[in-house]
N, C-alpha and C positions, 0 to 999 in steps of 0.2 A: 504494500500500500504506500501510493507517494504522500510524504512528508507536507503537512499544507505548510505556505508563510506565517500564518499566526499561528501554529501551535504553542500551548502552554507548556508542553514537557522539551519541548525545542530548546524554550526560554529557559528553563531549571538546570537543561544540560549545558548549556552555553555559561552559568554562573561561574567565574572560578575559585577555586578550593584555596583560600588563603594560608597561610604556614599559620600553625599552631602557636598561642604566643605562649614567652620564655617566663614570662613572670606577672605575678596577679596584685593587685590590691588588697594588702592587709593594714591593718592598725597599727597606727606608730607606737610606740613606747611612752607615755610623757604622766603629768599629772593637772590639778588646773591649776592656773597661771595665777589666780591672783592668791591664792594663801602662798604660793612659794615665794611671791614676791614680798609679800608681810613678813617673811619667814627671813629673807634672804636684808631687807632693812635693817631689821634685827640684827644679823650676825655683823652688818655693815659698821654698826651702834658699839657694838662690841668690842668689833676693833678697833673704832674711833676711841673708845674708851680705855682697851690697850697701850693704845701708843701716848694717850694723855698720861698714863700711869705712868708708865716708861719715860716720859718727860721730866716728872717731878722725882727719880729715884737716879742715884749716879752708881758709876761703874759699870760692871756686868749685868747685871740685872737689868738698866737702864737700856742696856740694848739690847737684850735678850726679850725683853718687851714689844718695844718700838718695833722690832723684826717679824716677833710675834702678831702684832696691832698689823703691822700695812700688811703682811703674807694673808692674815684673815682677810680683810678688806679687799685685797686682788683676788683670792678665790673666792669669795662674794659678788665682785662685776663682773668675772669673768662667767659665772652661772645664769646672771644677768642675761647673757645674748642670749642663751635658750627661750627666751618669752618670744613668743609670737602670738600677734593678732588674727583671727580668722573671721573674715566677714559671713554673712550668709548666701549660700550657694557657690563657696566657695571653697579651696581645698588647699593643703601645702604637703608637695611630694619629698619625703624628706633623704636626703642622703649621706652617709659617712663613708670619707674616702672612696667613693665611687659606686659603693654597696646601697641598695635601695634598703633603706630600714624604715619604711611604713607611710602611711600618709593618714594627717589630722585632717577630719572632717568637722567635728564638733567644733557648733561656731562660738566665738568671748576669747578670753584670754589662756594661752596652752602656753607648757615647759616642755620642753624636749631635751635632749642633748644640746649642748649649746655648739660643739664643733659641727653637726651635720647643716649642711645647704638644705634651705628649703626654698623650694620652686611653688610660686602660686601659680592655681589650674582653676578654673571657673565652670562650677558645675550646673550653672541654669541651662534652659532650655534656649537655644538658636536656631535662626533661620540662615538657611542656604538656599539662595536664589539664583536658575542658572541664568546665563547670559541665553539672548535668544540663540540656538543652536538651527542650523541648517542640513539636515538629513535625507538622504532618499529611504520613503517608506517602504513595507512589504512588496509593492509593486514597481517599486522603481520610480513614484512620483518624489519631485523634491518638494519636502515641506520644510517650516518651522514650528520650533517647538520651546517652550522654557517651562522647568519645575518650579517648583519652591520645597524646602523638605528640612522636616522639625528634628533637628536631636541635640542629644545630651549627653556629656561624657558621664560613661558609667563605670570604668576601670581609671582610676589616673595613672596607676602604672603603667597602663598598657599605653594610654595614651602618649603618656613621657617618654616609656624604653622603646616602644616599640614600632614605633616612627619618630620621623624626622621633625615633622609640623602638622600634629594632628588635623588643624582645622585647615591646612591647606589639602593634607590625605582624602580629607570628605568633598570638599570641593572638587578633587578632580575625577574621584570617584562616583561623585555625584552626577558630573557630565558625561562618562561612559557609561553608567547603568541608562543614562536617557537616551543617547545615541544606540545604543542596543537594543533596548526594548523598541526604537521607532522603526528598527531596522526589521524586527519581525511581527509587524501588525500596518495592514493598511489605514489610511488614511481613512477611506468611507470602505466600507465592505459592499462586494455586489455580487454577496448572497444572505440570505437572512440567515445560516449557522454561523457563519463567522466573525471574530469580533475585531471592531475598528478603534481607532483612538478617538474620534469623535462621539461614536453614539457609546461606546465601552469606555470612556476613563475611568468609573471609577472599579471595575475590574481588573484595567490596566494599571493605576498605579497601585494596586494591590501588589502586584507582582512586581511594579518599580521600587514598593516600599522594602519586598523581599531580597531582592536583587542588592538595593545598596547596602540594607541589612549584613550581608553575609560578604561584600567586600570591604565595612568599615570595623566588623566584628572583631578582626584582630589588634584593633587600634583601638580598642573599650570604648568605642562608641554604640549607643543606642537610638534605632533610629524611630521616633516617635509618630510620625504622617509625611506623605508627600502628593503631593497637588500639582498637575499642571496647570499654569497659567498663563499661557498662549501656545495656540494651534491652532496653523494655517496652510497654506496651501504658498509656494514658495511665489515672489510676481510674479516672476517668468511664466508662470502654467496657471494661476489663478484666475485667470478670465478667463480662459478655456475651461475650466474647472465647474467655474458659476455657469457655464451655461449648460454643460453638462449636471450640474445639479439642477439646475431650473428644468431643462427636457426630461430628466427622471421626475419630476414632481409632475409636471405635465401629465405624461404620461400614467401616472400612479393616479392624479385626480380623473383622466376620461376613464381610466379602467373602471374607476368607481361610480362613476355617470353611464355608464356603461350597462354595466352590475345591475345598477337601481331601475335604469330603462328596461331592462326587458325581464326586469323580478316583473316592475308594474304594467307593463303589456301582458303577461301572463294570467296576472291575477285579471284586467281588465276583461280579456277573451273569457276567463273562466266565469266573470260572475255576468257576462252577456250571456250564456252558453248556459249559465245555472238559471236566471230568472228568465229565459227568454222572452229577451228584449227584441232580438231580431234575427233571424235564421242567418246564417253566411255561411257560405260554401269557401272552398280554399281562395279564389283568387279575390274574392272580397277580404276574407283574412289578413291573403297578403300585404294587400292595399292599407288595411287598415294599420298593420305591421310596422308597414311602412313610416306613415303618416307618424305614426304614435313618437316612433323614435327619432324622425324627424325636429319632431316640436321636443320632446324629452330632453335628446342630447344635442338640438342648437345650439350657437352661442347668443343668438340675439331672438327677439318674441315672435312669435311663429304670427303668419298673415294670413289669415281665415280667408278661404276661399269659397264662394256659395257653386254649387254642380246642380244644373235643374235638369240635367239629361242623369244618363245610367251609366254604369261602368262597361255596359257591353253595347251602347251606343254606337 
């Protein structure tokens, strides 16, 4: 059996199988920020206190103090740098020496390690909107097309290690799942099984939502909707297009003017034929046939004509 252009298992097999990613989002290590830092004034207090003792005492002592007071007091700022702020929907990927040791979510004031880098990553929800794209569709017409399409990173690890520029990755990921999927679904379909971008979108970005789904997946992205938001028919072939839409409506309304003409020439002959109103032999039938569908399916009002002679005149 030949393969159609819009197949849906077409499209699932055409998806590609991204590499497995190397590391996940776990919990950084820390505690909250602001008793440690109540905690940490304190000790600051202390050594201030320290080195005042150590002022007023001579000798050994007097430095044995002083040494004591400022060593407290620098490992007290120096714990200092561990605070970090977290806003909301927001995240900091933390690292020592090159080793991923967790990432704070919970948002207010956090301690961590004060030697690891922390990388802030913004975990709300964004739009990606593509540029209008220019594609030939399942038949080879060229259209245009642009999405829009919702996500949110849901691993920061993965987002940090495992690409380059997450939100650039989604962008261009973004515009090859659209260019793919245009490539195997017609414009307008012309047959009623198959489905088109036009009368099927939102079937079609069901499967665009999947598509980019499972190429951002390895970069912890989640992708929440996507929407097209323009789709047309390229200039160059767009007035040929319109008229060939307009001849298919055309023709789709006489078919139905059509239809309804001779259901009610039917009915008409039947209920002459049931109450006899007036006997007719075929070629009056005809005649009558005629006439009916005449005035039925004209475009302009039918002109009554008076016959004082007979049909076989």
């Amino acid at each position: 059996m030949s393969e159609q252009p819009h197949s849906t298992s077409a499209v699932r097999q055409d998806i590609p199988e991204m590499p497995a990613p190397r590391v996940q989002e776990r919990r950084a290590v820390g505690m909250p920020g602001l008793p440690f830092l109540l905690l940490a004034l304190l000790v600051i207090a202390a050594g201030i206190a320290l080195v005042a003792a150590g002022a007023g005492q001579n000798g050994g002592t007097a430095a044995a103090l002083v040494t004591a007071g400022l060593l407290v007091v620098a490992v007290a700022c120096v714990t200092l740098f561990g605070l970090t702020q977290v806003a909301p929907g927001q995240a900091r990927v933390c690292q020592l020496f090159g080793r991923y040791q967790g990432t704070i979510r919970q948002d207010g004031l956090r301690w961590v390690n004060p030697f690891t880098s922390r990388r802030r990553i913004s975990t709300r929800l964004r739009n990606q909107e593509t540029a209008v794209l220019k594609v030939n569709d399942a038949y080879g017409n060229p259209i245009e097309l642009a999405a829009v399409v919702v996500w949110q990173v849901k691993d920061t690890a993965q987002a940090v290690f495992e690409v380059d520029n997450y939100a650039r990755f989604v962008s261009i990921q973004t515009d090859t799942a659209v260019r793919h999927i245009a490539t195997h679904y017609p414009y307008d379909s012309h047959d009623s099984t198959g489905l088109s971008l036009r009368e099927n979108s939102a079937e079609i970005t069901e499967q665009l939502s999947a598509e980019i789904a499972a190429r951002v997946e390895s970069a912890g992205v989640k992708i929440i909707e996507s929407r097209f938001t323009h789709l047309a028919y390229a200039p160059e072939i767009a007035s040929a297009m319109l008229q060939r839409q307009q001849a298919g409506a055309i023709v789709a309304a006489r078919s139905t003017i059509v239809d309804g003409a001779v259901g009610m020439v039917e009915s008409a002959l039947s209920r002459i034929a049931e109450q006899g109103i007036v006997e007719l032999d075929e070629e009056r039938k005809a005649s009558m046939v005629s006439n009916l569908l005449v005035v039925l399916c004209g475009e302009r009002a039918a002109q009554p004509v008076l016959n004082t002679g007979t049909l076989y005149a």
